[in-house]
N, C-alpha and C positions, 0 to 999 in steps of 0.2 A: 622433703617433708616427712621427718618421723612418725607417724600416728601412735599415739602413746593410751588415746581413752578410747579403747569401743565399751560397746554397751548400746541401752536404750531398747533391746529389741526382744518381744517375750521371747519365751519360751518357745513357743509354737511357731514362731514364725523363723526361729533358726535355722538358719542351711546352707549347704555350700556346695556352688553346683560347677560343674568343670567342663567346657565344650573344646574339646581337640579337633580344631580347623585343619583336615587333611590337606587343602589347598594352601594353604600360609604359612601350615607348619608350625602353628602356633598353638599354646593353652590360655585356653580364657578363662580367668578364675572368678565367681561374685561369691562374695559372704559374708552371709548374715547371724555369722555363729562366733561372739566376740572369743574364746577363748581359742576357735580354731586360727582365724585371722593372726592372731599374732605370730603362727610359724610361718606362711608363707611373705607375711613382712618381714620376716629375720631371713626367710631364704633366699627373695627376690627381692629387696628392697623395697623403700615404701609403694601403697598402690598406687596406679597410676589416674584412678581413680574415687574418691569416696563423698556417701552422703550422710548426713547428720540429723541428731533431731537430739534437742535441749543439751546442746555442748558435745554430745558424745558419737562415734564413728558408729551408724547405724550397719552401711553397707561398704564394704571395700571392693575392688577391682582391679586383678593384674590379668598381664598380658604379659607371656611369657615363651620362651622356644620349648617347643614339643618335648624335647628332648631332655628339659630338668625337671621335667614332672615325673615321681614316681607315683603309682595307685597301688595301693597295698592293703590288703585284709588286713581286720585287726588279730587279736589274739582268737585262737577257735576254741568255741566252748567245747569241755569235755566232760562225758558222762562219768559217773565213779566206775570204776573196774570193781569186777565183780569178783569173789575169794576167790574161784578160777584161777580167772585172769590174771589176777594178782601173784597168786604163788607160781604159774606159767609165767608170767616177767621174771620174778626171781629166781628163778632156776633159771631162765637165760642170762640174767648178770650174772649169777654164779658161776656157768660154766665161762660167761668171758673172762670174768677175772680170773679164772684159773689159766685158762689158755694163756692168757698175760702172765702170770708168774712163771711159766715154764720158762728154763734157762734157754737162748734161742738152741737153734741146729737139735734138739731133744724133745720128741713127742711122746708122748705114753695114754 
């Protein structure tokens, strides 16, 4: 069974929560966050379980081996570098890219 429509579910109540059964070896996935849903139905096939409300996949359910779950941070915020900072970065590129132009076997 594809599931093709999520939806139905505000804002606020979106979420997707993940319990990794040390005993079974398993990841249990529920979620209530339709655009997150559609990757673990393209990873793991359809859920094994879902509930609806006016035509559309309210909540999905996969049961899946431990071991094709990755958890991963998203991107990390960073501060602006500070003119410092900034001109200490470039002088370290600088000096790498110089290091790299040297013909090998010749230091100076």
């Amino acid at each position: 069974m594809k599931v093709s429509k999520y939806g139905g579910t505000s804002e606020g109540e979106m979420e997707v929560t993940v319990r990794l059964d040390r005993v079974d070896r398993q990841a249990h996935i529920c979620s209530t966050w339709p655009e997150w849903s559609r990757n673990p139905e393209r990873l793991y096939a359809s859920p094994k379980k879902i509930t609806e409300r006016g035509g559309k996949v309210t909540s999905a359910f996969w049961t899946v081996p431990i071991d094709r779950v990755r958890l991963r941070r998203g991107p990390a915020k960073r501060r602006p570098l500070t003119a410092e900072e900034r001109q200490a970065a470039q002088e370290r590129m600088r000096r790498l890219h110089e290091g790299r132009s040297m013909p090998s076997g010749r230091t100076e």
